[in-house]
Backbone of each chain as ProteinMPNN parsed JSONL, in Angstrom:
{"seq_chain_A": "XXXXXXXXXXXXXXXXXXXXXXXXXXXXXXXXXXXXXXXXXXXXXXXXXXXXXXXXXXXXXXXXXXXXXXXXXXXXXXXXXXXXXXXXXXX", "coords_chain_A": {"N_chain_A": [[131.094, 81.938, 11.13], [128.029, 80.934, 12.975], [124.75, 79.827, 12.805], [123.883, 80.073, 15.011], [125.353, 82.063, 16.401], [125.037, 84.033, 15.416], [122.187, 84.748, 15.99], [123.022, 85.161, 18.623], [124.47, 87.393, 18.91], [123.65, 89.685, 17.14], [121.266, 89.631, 16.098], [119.277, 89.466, 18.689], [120.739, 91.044, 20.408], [119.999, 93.413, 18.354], [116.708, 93.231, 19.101], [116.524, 93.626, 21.686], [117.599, 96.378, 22.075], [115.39, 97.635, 21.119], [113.439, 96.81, 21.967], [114.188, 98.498, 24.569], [114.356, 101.42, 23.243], [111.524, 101.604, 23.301], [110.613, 101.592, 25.631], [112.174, 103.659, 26.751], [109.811, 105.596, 25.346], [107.581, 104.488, 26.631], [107.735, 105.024, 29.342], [108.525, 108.067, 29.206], [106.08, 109.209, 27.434], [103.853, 111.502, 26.678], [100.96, 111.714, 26.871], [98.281, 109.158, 28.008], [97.53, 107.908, 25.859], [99.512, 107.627, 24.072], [101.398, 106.073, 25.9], [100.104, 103.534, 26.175], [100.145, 102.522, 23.832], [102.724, 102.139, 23.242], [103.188, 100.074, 25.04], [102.017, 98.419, 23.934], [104.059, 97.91, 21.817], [105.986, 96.819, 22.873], [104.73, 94.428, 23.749], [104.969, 92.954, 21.282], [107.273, 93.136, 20.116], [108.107, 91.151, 22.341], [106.915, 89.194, 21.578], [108.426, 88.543, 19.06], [110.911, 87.986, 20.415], [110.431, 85.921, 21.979], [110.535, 84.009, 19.867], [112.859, 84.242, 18.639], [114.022, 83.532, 20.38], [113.322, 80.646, 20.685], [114.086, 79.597, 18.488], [116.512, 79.256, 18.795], [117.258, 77.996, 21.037], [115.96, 75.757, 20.442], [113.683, 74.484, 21.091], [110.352, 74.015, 20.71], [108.345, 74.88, 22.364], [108.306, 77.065, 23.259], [106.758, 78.461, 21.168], [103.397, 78.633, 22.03], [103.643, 80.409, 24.387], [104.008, 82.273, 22.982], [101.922, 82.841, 21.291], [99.744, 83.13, 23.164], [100.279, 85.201, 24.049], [99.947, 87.056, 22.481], [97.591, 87.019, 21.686], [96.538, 87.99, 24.632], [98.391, 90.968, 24.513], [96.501, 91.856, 22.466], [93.977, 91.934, 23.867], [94.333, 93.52, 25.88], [94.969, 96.217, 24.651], [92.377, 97.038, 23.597], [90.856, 96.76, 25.545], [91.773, 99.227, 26.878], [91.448, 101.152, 25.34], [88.645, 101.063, 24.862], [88.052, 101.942, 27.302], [89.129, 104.272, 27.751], [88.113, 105.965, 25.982], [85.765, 106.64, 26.913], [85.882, 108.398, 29.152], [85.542, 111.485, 30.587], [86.648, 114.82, 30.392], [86.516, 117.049, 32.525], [87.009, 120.024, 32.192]], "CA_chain_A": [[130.057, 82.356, 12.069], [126.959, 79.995, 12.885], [123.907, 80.837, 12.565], [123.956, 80.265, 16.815], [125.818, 82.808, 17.072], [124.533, 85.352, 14.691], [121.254, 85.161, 16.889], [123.474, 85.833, 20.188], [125.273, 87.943, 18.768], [123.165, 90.127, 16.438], [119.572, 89.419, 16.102], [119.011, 89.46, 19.898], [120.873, 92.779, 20.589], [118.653, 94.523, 18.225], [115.484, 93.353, 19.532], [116.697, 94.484, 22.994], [117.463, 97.996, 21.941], [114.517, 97.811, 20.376], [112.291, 97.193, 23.508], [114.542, 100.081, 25.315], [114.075, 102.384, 22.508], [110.009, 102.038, 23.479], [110.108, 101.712, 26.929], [111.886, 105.205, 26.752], [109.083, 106.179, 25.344], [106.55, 104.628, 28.02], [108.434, 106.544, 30.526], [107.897, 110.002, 28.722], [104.792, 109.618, 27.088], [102.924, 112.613, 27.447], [99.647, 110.874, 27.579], [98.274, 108.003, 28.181], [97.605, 106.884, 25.063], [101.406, 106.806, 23.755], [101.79, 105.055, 26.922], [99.122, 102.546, 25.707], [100.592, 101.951, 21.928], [104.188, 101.893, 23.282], [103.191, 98.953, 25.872], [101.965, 97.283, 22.891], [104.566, 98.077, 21.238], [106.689, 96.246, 24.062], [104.477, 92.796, 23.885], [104.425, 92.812, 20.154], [108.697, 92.727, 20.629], [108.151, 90.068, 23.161], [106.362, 87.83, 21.142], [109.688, 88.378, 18.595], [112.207, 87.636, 21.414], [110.859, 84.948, 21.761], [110.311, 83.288, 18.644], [113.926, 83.846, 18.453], [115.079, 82.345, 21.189], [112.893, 79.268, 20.85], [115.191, 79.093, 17.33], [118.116, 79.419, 19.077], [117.52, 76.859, 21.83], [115.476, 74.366, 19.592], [112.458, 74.36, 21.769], [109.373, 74.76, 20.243], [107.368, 74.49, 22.87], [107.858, 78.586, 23.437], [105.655, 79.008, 20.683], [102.592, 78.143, 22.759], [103.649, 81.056, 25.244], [103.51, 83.6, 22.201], [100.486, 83.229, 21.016], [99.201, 83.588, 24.072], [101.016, 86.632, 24.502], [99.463, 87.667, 20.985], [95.994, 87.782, 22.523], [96.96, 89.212, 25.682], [98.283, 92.015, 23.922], [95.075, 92.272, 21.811], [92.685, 92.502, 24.309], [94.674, 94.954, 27.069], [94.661, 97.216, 23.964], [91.244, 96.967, 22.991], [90.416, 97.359, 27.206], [92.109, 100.222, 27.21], [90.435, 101.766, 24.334], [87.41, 101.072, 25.567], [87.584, 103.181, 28.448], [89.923, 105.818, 27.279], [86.996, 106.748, 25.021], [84.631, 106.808, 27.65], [86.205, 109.232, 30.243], [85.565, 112.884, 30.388], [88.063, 115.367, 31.038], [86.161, 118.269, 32.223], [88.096, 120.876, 31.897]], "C_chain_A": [[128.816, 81.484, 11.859], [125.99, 80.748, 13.017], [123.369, 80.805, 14.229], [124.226, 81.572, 16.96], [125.808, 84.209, 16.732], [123.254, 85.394, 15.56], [121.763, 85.632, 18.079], [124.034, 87.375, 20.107], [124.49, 89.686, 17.894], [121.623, 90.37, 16.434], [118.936, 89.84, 17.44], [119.369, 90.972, 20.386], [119.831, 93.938, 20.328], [117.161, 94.555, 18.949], [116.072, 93.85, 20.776], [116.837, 95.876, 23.357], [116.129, 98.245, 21.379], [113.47, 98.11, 21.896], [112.659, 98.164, 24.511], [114.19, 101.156, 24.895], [112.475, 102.732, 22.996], [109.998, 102.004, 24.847], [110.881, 103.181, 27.326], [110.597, 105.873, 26.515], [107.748, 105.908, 26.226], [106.98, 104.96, 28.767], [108.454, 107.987, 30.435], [106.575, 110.274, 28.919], [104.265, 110.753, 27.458], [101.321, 112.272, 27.653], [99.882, 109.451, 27.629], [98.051, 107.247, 26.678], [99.067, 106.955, 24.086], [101.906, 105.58, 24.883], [101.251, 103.442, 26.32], [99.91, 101.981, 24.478], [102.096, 101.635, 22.185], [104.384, 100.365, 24.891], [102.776, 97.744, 24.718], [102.586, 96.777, 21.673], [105.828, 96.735, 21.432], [106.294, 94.9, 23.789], [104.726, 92.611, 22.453], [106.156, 92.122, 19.892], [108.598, 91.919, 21.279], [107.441, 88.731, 22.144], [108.104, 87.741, 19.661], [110.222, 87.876, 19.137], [111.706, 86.599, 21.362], [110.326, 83.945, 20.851], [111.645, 83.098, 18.05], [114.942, 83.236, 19.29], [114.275, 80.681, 21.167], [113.611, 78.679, 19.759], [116.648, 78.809, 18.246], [118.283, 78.514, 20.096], [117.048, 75.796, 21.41], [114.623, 74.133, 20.36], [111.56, 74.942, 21.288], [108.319, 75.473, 20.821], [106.866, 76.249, 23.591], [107.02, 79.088, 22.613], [104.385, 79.774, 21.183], [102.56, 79.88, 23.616], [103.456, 82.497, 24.073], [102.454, 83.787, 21.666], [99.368, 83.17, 21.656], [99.19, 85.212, 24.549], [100.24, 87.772, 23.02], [97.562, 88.042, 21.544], [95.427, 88.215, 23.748], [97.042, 90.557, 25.795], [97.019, 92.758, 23.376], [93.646, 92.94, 23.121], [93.336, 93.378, 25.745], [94.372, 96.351, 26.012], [93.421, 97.972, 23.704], [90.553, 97.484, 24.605], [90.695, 98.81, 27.722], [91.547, 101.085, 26.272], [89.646, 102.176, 24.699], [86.661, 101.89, 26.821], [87.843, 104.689, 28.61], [89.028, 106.633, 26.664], [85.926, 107.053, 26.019], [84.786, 107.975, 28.611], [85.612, 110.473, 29.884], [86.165, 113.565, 31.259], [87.261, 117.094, 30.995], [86.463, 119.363, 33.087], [86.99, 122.477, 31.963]], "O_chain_A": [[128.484, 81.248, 10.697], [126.021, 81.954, 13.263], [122.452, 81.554, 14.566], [123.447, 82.286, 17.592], [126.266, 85.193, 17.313], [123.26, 86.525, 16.046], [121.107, 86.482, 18.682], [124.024, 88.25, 20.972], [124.993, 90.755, 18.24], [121.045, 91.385, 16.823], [117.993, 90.624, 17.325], [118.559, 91.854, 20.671], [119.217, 94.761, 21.007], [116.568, 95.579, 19.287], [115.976, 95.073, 20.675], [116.464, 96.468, 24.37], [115.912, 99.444, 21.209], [113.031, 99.079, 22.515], [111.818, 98.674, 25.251], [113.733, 102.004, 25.661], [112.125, 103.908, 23.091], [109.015, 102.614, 25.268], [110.305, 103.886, 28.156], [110.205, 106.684, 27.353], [106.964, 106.81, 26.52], [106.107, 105.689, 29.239], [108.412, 108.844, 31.318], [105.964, 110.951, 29.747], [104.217, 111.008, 28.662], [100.666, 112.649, 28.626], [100.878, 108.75, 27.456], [98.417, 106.088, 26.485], [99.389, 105.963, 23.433], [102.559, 104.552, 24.705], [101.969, 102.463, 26.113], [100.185, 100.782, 24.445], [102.686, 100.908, 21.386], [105.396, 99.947, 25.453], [103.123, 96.563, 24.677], [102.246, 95.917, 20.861], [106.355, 96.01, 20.588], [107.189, 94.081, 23.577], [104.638, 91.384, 22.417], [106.345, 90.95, 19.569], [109.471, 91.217, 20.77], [107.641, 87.519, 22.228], [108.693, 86.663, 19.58], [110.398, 86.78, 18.604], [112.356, 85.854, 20.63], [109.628, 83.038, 21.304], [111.87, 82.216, 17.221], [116.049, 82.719, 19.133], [114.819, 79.701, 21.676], [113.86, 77.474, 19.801], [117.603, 78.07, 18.008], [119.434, 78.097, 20.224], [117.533, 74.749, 21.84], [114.745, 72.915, 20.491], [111.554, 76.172, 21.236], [107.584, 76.313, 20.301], [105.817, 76.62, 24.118], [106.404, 80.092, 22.971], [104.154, 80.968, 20.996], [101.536, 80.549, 23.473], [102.853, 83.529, 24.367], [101.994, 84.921, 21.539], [98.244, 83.151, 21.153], [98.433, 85.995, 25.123], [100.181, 88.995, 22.887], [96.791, 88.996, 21.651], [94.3, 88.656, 23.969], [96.403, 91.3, 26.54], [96.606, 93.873, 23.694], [92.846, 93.875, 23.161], [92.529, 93.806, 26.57], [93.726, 97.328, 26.392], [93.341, 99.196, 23.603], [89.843, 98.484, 24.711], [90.12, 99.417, 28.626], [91.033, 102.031, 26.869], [89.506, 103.369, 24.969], [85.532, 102.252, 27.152], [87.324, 105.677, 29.13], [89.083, 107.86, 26.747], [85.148, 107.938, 25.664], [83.741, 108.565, 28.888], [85.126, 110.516, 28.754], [86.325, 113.313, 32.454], [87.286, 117.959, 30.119], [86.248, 119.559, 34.283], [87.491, 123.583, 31.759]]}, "seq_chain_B": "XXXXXXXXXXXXXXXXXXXXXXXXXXXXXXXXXXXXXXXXXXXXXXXXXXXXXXXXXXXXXXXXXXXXXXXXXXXXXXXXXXXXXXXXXXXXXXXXXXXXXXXXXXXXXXXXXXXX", "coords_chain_B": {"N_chain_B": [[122.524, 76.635, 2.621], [120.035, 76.958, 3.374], [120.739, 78.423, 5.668], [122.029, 80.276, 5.065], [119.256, 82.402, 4.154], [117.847, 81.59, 6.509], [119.144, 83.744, 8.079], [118.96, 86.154, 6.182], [116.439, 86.527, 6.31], [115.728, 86.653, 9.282], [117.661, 89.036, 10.171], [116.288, 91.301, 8.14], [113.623, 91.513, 9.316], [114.435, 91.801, 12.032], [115.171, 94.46, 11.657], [113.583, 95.788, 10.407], [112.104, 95.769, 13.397], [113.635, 97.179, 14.77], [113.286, 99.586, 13.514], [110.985, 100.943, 13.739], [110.63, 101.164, 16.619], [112.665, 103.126, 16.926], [110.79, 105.024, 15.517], [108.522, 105.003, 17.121], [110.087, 106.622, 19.393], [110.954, 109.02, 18.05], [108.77, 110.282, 16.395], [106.937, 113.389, 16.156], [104.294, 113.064, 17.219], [101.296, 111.775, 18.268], [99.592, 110.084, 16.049], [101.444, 109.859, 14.483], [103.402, 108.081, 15.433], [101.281, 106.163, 15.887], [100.909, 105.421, 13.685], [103.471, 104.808, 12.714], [104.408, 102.779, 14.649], [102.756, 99.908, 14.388], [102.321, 98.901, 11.709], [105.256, 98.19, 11.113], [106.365, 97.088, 12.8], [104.471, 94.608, 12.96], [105.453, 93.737, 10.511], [107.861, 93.043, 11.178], [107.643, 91.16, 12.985], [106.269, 89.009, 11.734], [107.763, 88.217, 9.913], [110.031, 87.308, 11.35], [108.593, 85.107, 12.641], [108.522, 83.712, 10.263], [111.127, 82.697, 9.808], [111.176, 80.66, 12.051], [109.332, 79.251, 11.723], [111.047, 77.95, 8.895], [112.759, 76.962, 10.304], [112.64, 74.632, 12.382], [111.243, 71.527, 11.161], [108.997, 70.235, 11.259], [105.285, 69.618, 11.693], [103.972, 71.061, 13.105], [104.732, 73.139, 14.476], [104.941, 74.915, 12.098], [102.037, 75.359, 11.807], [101.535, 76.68, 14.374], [103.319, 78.703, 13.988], [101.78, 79.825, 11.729], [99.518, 80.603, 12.363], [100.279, 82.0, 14.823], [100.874, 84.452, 13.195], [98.968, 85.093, 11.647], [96.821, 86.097, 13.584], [98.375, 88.226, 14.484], [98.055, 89.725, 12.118], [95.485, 89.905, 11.935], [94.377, 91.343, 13.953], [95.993, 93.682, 14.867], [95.57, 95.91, 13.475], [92.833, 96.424, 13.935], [93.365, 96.898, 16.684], [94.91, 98.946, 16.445], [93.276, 100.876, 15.224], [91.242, 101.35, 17.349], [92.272, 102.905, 19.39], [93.393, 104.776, 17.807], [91.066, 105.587, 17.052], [89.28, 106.347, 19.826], [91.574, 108.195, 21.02], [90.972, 110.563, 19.193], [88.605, 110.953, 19.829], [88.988, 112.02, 22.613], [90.344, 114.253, 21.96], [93.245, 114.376, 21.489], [95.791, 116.112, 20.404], [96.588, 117.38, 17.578], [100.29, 117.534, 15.181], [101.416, 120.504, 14.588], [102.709, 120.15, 11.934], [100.31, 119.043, 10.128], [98.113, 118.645, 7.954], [96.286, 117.707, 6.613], [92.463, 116.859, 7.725], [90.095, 115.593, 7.528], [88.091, 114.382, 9.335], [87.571, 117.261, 10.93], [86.867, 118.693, 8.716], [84.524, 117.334, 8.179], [82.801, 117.608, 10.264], [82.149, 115.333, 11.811], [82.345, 112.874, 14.181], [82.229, 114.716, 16.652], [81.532, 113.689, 19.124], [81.246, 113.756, 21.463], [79.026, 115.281, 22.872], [76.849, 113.934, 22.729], [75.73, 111.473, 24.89], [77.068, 108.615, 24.457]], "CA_chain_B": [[121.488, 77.534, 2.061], [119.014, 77.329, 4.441], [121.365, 79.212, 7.111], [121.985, 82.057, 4.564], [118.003, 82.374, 4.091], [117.244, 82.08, 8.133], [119.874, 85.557, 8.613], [118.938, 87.162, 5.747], [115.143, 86.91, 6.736], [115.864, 87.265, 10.952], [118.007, 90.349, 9.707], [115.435, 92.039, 7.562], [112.646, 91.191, 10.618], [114.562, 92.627, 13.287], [115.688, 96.211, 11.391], [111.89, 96.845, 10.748], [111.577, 96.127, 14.909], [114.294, 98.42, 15.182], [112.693, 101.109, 12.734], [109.628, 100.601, 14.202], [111.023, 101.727, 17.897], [112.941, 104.681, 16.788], [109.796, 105.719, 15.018], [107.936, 105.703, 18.236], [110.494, 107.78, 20.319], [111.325, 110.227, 17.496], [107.736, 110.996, 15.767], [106.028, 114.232, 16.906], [102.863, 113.122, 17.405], [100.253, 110.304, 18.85], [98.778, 109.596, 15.26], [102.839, 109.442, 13.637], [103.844, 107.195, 15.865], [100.617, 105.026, 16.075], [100.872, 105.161, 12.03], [104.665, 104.272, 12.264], [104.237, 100.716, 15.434], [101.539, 99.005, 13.676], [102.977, 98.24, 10.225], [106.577, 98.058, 10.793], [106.267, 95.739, 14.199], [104.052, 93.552, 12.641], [106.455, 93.446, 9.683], [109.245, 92.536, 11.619], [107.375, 90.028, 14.104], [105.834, 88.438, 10.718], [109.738, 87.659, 9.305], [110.965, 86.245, 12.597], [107.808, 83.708, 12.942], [108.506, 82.519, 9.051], [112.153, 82.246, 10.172], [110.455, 79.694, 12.801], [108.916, 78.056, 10.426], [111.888, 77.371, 8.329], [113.578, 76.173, 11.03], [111.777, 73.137, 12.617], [111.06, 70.308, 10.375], [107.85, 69.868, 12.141], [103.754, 70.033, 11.199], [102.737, 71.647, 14.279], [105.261, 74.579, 14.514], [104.474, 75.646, 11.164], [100.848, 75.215, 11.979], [101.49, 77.648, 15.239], [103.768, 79.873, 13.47], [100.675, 80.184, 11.07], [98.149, 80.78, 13.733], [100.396, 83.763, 15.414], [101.268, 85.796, 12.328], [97.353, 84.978, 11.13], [96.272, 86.25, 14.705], [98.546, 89.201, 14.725], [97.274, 90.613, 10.811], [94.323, 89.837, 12.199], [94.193, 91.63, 15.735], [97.134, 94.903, 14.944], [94.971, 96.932, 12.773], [91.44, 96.411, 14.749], [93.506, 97.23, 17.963], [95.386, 100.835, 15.975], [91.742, 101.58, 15.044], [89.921, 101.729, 18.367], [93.016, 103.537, 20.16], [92.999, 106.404, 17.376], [89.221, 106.607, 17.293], [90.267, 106.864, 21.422], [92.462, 109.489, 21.04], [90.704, 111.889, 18.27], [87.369, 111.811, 20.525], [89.668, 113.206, 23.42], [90.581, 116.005, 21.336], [94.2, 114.85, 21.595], [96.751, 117.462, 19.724], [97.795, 116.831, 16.363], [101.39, 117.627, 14.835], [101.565, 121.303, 13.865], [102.223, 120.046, 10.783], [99.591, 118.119, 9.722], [97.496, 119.521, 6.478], [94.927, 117.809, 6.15], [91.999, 116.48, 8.642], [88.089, 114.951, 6.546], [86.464, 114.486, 9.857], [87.038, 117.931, 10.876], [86.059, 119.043, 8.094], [82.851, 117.246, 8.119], [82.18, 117.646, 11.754], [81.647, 113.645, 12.143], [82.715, 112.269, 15.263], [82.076, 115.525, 17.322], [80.137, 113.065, 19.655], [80.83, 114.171, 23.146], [77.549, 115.521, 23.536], [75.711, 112.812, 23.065], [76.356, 110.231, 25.857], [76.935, 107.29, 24.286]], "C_chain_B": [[120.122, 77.949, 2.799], [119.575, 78.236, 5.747], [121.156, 80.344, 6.134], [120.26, 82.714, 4.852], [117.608, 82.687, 5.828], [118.321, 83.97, 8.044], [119.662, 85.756, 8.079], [117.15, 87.604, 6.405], [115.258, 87.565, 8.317], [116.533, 88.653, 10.592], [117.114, 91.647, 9.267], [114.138, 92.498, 9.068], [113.307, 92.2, 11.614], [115.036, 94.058, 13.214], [114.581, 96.339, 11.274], [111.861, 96.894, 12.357], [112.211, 96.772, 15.276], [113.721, 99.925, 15.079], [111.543, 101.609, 13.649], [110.108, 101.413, 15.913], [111.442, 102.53, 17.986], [111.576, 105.435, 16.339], [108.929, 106.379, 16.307], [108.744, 106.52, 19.511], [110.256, 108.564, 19.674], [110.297, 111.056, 16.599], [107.106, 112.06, 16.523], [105.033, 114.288, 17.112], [102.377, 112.015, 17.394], [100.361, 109.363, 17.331], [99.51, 109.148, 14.569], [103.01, 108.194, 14.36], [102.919, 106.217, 16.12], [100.935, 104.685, 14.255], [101.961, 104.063, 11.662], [104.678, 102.585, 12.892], [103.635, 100.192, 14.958], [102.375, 98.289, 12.771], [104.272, 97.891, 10.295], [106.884, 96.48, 11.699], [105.693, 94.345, 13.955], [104.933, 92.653, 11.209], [107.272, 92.526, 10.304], [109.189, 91.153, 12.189], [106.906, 88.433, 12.884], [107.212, 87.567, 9.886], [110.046, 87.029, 10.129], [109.559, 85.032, 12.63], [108.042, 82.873, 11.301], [109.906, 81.701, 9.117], [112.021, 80.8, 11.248], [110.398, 78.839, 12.143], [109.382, 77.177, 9.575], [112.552, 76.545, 9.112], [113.687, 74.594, 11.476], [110.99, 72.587, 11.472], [109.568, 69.87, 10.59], [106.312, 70.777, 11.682], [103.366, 71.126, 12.137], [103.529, 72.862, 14.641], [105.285, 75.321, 13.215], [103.312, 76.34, 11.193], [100.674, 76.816, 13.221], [102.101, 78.525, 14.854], [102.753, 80.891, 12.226], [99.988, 80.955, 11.446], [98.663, 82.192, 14.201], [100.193, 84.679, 14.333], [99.86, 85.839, 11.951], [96.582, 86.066, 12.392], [96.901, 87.936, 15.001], [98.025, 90.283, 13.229], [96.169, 90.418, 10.872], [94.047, 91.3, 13.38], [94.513, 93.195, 15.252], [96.371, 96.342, 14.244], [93.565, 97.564, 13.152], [92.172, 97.739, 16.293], [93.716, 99.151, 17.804], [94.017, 101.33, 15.62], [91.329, 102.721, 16.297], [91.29, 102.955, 19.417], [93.47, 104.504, 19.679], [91.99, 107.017, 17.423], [89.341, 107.129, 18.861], [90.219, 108.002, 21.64], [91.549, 110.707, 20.098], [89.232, 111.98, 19.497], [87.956, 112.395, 21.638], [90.42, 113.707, 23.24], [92.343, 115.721, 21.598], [95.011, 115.611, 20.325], [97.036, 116.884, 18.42], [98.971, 117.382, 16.074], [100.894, 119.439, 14.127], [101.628, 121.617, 12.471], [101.533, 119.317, 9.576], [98.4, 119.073, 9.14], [96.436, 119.164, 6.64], [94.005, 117.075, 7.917], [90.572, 116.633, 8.164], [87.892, 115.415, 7.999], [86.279, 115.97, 10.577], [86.263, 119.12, 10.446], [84.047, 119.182, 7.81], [82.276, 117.28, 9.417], [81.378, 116.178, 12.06], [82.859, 113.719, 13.632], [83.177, 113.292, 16.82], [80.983, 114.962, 18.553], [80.235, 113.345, 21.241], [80.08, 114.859, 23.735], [76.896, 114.65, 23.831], [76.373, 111.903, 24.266], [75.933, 108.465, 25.293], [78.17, 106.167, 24.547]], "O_chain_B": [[119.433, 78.968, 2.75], [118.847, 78.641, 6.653], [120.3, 81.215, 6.293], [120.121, 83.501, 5.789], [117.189, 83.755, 6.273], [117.833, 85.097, 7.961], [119.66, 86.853, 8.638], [116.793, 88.705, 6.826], [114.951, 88.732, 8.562], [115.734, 89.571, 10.776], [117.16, 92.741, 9.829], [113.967, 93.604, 9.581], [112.771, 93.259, 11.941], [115.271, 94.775, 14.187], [114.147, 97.148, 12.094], [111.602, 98.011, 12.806], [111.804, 97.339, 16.29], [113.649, 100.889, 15.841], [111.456, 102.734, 14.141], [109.568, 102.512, 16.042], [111.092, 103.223, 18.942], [111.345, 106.508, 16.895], [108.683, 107.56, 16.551], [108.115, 106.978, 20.465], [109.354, 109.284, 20.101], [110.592, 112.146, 16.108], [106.675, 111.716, 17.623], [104.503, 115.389, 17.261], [102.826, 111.15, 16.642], [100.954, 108.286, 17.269], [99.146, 108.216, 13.853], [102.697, 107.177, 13.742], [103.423, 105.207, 16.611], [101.163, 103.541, 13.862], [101.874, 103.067, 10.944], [104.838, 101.552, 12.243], [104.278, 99.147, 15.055], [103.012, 97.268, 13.026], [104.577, 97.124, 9.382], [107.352, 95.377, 11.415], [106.095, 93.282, 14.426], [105.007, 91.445, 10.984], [107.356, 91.344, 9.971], [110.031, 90.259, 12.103], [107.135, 87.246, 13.115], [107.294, 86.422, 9.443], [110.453, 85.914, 9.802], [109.978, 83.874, 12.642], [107.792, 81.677, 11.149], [110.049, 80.543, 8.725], [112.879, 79.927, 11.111], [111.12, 77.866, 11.925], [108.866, 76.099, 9.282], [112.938, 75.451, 8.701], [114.45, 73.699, 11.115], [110.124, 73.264, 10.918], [109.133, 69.001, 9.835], [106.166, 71.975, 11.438], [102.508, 71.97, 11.881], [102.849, 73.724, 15.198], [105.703, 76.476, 13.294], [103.206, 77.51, 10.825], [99.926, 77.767, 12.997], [101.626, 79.584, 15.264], [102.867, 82.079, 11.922], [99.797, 82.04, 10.898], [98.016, 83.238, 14.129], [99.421, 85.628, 14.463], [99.499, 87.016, 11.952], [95.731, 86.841, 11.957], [96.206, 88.779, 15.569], [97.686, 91.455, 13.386], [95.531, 90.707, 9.859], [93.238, 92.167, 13.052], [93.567, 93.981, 15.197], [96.628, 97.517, 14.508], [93.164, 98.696, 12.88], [91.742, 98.818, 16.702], [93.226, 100.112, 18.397], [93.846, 102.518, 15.892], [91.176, 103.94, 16.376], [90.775, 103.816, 20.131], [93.995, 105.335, 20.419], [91.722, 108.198, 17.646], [89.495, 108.336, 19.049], [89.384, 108.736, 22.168], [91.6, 111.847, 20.56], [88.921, 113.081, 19.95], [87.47, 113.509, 21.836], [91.348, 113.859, 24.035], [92.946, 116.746, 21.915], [94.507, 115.477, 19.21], [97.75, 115.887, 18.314], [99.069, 118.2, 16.989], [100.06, 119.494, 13.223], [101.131, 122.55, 11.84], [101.984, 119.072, 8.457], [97.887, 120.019, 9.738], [95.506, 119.95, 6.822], [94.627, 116.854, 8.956], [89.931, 117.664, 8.368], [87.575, 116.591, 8.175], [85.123, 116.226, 10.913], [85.56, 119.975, 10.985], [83.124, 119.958, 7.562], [81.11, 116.903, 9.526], [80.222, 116.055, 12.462], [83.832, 114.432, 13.877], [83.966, 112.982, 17.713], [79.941, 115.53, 18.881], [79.331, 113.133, 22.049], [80.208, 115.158, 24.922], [76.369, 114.44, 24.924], [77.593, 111.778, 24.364], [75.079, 107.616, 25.546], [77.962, 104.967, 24.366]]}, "name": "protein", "num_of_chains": 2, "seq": "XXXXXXXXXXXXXXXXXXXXXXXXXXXXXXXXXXXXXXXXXXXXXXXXXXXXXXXXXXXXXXXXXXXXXXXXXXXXXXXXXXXXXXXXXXXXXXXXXXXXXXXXXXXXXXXXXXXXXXXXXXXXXXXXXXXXXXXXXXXXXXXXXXXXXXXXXXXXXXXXXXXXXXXXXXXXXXXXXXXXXXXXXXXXXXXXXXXXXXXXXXXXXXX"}
């Protein structure tokens, strides 16, 4: 077994159940902020995926697109914070 | 030897991003499951970029594999901060069974009077 085919085969699967496993849970959520932590849960897995497929095709040049994706993530979180705290829910 | 080394590390990496995803379906509560994505995710994402690293022969994908994992133990812990402080000022629920709780003890961060 190569190590090709242990990423197709293995490595890759899990992260994919992995990002199902949470996007169940952004489809439940009972609020919004699970919604919130399980979307960032989602890019945080995306910047994995692909760090392993840029191994697995020999292109580096996907790097570039994750650590973009790394402060993407950061500041939707931090945006959403930001306002979540601000609302009032009066009740 | 360098193949064994890439799967045992990509291996290790992608069962924390596993753990890490059951944690957030199956925890009963906001503050479990922000406790549990943080540390495990960044674990996992942290193993697959050194696996990177090993891979390519090259200055400048080390250099960027640096930069993310630097950028995400930078970023992951700021971000779980501001989105529990968030959550506890709108009074969301904690876990039935959860013991302890300082600030409402000390009545800190009771600030939705003030408008700030």
């Amino acid at each position: 077994m190569t190590l090709t085919t242990y990423f197709d085969y293995v490595i890759l699967p899990i992260l994919t159940l992995s990002v199902i496993l949470a996007f169940i849970r952004l489809y439940k959520g009972p609020q919004i902020f699970d919604r919130v932590i399980a979307l960032d849960l989602i890019i945080t897995i995306g910047i994995g995926i692909i760090t392993v497929y840029s191994i697995r095709t020999s292109q580096e040049v996907f790097l570039d697109i994750a650590m973009i994706l790394a402060l993407i993530a950061f500041l939707g979180t931090i945006a959403f914070s930001f306002y979540l705290e601000k609302q009032r829910n009066d009740d | 030897m360098t193949d064994i080394t890439l799967a045992i590390l990509s291996t290790i990496g992608a069962l924390a991003i596993l753990f890490a995803s059951i944690g957030i379906l199956r925890m009963p509560d906001f503050y479990l499951r922000l406790s549990v994505t943080v540390k495990a995710a960044t674990l996992g994402v942290g193993l697959l970029l050194i696996c990177a690293a090993m891979t390519f022969p090259d200055v400048s994908v080390t250099t960027k594999a640096i930069a993310i994992g630097f950028f995400l133990i930078l970023t992951a812990p700021v971000a779980a901060h501001m989105i529990g402080r968030a959550a506890y000022i709108q009074r969301v629920k904690t876990w039935k069974g959860t013991i302890l709780n300082d600030l409402e003890k000390e009545g800190q961060l009771d600030c939705r009077k003030e408008d700030f």
